[in-house]
N, C-alpha and C positions, 0 to 999 in steps of 0.2 A: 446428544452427539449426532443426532440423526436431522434436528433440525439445522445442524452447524455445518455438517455435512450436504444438502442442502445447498444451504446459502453460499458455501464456498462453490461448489457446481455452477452454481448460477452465476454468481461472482466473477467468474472467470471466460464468461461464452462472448459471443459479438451479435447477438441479435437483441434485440429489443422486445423482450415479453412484460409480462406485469412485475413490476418494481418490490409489489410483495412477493412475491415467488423468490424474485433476487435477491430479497433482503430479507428473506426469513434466509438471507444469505450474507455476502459483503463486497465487485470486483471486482482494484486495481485496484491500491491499489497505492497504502500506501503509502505511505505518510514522507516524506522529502526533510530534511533538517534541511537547514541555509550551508553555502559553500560557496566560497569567494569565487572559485570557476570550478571547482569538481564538488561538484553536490549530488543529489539525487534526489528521486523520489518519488515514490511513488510515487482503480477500481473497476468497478460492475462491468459488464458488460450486460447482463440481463437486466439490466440499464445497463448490471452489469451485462446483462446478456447482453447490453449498450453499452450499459453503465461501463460499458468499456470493457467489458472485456476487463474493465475494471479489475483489481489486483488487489485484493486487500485484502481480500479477504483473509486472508489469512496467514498466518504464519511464520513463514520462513525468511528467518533472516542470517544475511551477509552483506555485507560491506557497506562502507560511508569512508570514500577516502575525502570526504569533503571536514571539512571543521565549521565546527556549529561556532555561531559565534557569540561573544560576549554577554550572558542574563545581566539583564539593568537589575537583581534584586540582589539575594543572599547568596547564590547558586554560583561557585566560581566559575570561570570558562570551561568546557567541556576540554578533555585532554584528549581529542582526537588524534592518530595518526595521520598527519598532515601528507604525508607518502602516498599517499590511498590506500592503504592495506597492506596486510605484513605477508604475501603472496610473491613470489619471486619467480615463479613457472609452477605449471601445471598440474606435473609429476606432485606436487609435493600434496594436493589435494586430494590425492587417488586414497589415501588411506591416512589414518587418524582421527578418525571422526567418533563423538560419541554423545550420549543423549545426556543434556543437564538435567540435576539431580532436581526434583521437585516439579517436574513441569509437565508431568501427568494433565491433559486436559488444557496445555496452557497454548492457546490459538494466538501465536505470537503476529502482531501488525507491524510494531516499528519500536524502532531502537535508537536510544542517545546514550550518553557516556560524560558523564560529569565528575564532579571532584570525589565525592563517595561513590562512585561505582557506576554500574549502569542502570538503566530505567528502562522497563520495555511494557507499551501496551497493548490488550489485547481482548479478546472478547470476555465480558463480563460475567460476571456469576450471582444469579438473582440479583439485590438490589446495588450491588460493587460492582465500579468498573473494574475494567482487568489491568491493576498497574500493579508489575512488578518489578524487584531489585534483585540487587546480585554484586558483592566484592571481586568478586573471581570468573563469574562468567559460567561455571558448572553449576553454582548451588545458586536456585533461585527461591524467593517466596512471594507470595500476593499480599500488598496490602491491605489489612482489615483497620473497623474502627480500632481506634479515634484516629489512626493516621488518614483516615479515609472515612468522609460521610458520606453517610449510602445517598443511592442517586434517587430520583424519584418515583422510576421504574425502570426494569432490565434494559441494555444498552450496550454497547462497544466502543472503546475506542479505536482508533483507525490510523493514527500520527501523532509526531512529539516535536516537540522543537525548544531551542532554548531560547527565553524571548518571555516579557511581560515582568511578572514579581521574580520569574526565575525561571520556570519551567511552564509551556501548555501543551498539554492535550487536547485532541479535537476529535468528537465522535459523533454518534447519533445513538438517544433515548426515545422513549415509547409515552405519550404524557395523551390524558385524555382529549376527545376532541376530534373532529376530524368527517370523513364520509364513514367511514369503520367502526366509529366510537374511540375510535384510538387512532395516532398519528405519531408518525416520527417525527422529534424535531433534532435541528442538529445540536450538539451539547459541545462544552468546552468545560475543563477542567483545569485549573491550576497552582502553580506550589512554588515555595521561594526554595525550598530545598531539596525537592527532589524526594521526601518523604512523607511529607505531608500536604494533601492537598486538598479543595474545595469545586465544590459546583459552580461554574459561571449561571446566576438566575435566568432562566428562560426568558428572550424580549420577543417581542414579535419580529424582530431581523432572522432571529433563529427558529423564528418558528414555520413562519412564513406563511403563504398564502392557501396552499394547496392543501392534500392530505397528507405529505410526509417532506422531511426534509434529512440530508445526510451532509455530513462531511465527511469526505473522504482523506485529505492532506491538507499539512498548513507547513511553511516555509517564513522567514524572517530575513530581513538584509541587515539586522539590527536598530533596524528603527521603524518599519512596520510588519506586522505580522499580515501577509496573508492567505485564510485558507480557501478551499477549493470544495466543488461537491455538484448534489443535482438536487429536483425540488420535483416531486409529482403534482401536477396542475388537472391533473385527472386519473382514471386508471391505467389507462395508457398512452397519457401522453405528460414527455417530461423537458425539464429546460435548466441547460447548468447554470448553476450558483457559486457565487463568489465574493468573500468576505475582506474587509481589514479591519485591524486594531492598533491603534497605536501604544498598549497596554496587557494584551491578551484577558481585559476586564470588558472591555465596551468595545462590542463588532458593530461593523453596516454594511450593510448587504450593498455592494454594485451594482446597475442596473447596464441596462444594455446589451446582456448573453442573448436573450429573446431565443423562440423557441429552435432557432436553426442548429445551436449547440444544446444539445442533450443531455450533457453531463461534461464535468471535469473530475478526472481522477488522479491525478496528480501534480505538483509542484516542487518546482527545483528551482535554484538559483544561478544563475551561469554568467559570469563576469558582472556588469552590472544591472541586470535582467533578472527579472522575476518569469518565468517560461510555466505556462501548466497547458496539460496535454489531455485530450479526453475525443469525444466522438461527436459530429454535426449530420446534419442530412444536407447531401450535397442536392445541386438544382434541381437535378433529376429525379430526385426522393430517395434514390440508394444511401447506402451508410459511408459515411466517410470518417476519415481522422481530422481534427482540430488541435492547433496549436497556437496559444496565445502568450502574447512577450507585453514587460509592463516594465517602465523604468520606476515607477513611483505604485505601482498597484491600484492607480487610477484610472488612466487609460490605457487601454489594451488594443492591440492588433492581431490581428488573426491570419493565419493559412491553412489551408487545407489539402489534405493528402490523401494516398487512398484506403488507408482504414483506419479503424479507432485504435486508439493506444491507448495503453491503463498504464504505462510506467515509466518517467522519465529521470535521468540521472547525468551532473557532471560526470565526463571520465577525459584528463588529459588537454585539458583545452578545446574540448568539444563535448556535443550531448549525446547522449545512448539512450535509446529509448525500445521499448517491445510494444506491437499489437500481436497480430498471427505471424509477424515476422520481426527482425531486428531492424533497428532504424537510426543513421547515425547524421549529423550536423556539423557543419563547423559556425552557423552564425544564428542557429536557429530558426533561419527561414525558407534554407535550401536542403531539403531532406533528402537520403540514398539508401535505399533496400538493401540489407545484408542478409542473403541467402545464407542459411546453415545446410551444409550437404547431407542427405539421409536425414534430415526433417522435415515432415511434410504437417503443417498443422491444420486441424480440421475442429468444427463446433459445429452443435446443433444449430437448424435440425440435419445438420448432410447424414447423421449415422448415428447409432449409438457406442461409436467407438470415437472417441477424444483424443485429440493430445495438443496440448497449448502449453503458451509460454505465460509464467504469473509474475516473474522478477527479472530486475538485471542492478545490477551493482559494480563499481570498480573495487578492486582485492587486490590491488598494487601492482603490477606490473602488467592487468590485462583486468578484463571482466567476464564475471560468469553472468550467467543467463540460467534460472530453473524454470521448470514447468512440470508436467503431468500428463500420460498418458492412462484414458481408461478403458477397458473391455467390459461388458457385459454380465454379469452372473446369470446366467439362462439364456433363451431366445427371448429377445425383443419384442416379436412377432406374436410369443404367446398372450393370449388373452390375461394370462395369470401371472404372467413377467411382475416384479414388485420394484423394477427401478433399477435394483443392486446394482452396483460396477464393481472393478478389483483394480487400482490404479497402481504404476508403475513411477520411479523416478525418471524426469527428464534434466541434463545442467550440459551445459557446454562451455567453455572456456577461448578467448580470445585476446592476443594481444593485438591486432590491429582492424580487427572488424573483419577480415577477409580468410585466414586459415582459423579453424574451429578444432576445438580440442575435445571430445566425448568423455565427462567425468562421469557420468550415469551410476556406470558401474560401484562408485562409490559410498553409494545412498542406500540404504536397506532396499531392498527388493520391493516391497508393496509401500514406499514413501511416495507420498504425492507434496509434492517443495513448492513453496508458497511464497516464502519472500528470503530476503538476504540482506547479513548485512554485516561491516567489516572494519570496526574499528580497532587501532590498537594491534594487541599482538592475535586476533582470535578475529573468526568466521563466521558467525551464527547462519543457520540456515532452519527456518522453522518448517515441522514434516508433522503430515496426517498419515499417520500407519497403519486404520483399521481398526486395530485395537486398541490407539490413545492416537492423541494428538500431542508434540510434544517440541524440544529448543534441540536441535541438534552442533554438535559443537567443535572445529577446529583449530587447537592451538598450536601457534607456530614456536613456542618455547619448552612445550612436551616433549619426553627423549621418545 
């Protein structure tokens, strides 16, 4: 817990420290399904502390008013709420929430929604990734063998999407090798049914050149898959990565990110655009945001803005995206700061008191936004300080980008909300409490 704990810390900052610090972490950030124009999707900022500021790390999920579209295998279409979420004003979020049954421990990344139920993956448990199901959306369980063979060592997934024999997964494992003796490389996983599934073999696309490689999000237009992520080319210095497949069997790494983008932490689909968002060093050497558009996941174009974002999502005919602020699009290459009033977001190193934004999602009639504020457990300043924090919920709600709605109050008191996500008639929002990490849950058909 402590090392998970950690990594989501790190996961979630905007500076740029050692990559192992951030990933004995996870981001931005994220994982994105496909959406004809409301999609989403989600990492690091330590990469993720760059890494974007990165979002993945963890957890918390609500919304996907996007519909994943078509598995070429077994896997019917996903039965998305084409609506974007069964949300209809604000109020109705303030109360109803509650924690699904089984998910003690369960560090939820991202959520899809297919013919038998839904699929959510998440950080692993010794030698199994973390995929798990659910009929109803309260009772969850993790797959064990033989629906699942163990990986080749501990690992996470980080996004899902519908695409390949039926379903893929896209994460990063731990395989020998490396300046460390060990190295991350990124992993993919996949299943015709949503129940059973296999390791994609380690190539050197996925392994890559450096000491470690991640993915952080993968998206489909239905006919390519491509995911997103960063590659450590030394200890501290890194350079984003970007994959396709026309199969979710056989990837190849893109060239031409080079080292001025740092990482990509997430992918979405926005009409007919492939859009991923993550963090570059602008001219000047300071940190900036990157955002790259791809009709074919071939060739890519870039802008840059001024910070990193870990999470970007269809909402309405335009994109929403979060770094230390909200960020909204109509074409994808003209971006506009959305102040939230009474949030001021701040990361190390300014202080040891936190508070960031780790998700945004459409939920039907507007979008929330969660994050995390943390304080302290002792003085800082003491020599014998051990780290500790005691983190707060942050979520705000909006249907037009400009009046903001404070649903805070709504989330257990010491929740720190990691992602979201919102298909169908129910909300997921995944919370680290202290005491468990776990799927928190609002259903709009509950009396």
């Amino acid at each position: 817990m402590t090392d998970l704990r950690e990594r989501f810390d790190q996961y979630h900052q905007v500076e740029v420290p050692d990559l192992w610090d951030q990933i004995e972490e996870r981001a931005a950030t994220k994982s994105l399904e496909p959406v004809p124009i409301r999609r989403r999707r989600p990492l690091v900022v330590a990469l993720a502390a760059f890494i974007s500021v990165l979002v993945a790390a963890v957890g918390f999920l609500i919304a996907r008013s996007d519909t994943e579209p078509a598995p070429t295998g077994t896997q019917p279409p996903p039965t998305v709420d084409e609506q974007g979420g069964p949300v209809s004003s604000p109020d109705e979020l303030l109360s109803g929430w509650q924690q699904a049954k089984g998910t003690a421990g369960f560090w939820l990344n991202d959520l899809a929604v297919g013919a038998d139920g839904l699929i959510a993956v998440s950080d692993g448990t010794g030698d199994l990734p973390g995929i798990w199901t659910s009929t109803d959306g309260l009772h969850w369980d993790m797959l064990r063998p033989p629906n699942v063979a163990p990986a080749a060592a501990s690992g996470q997934l980080e996004g899902i999407t519908a695409g390949g024999p039926g379903w893929v997964a896209v994460g990063h494992d731990t395989i020998a090798g490396g300046t460390l003796g060990t190295k991350g490389a990124a992993a993919v996983w996949t299943s015709p049914n949503g129940r059973t599934w296999s390791r994609v073999p380690h190539t050197p696309a996925l392994e890559g050149t450096g000491h470690t490689v991640f993915m952080w999000d993968v998206a489909t237009d239905g006919q390519t898959l491509v995911a997103v992520g960063t590659e450590g080319i030394s200890d501290n210095e890194w350079q984003a990565a970007l994959w396709t497949s026309p199969d979710g069997l056989t990837w190849t790494r893109v060239d031409g990110f080079g080292l001025q983008t740092t990482h990509l932490s997430s992918i979405a689909r926005f009409g007919s655009d492939f859009v991923a968002v993550g963090a570059a060093r602008c001219d000047d050497g300071s940190e900036c945001g990157a955002v790259w558009t791809s009709v074919d996941g071939q060739a890519w174009n870039q802008m840059l803005i001024d910070e990193p974002l870990r999470k970007v999502t269809a909402w309405d005919g335009r994109l929403v995206a979060i770094g230390h602020h909200v960020w909204t699009s109509e074409d994808a290459r003209t971006w506009t700061k959305r102040p939230i009033p009474d949030f001021q977001p701040t990361v190390r190193p300014t202080g040891p008191e936190l508070s960031w934004l780790t998700d945004v999602e459409d939920v039907g009639s507007g979008v929330l936004v969660v994050g995390l504020s943390q304080v302290p457990v002792g003085d800082p300043d003491d020599p014998q300080y051990d780290g500790r924090t005691l983190g707060s919920p942050i979520a705000w709600y909006t249907e037009d980008a400009t009046t903001w709605t404070d649903l805070s109050s709504a989330f257990p008191g010491d929740a720190e909300l990691s992602s979201i996500h919102a298909p169908a008639s129910q909300v997921f929002v995944g919370a680290y409490m202290h005491t468990t990490n776990g799927l928190l849950v609002w259903d709009s058909t509950a009396p």
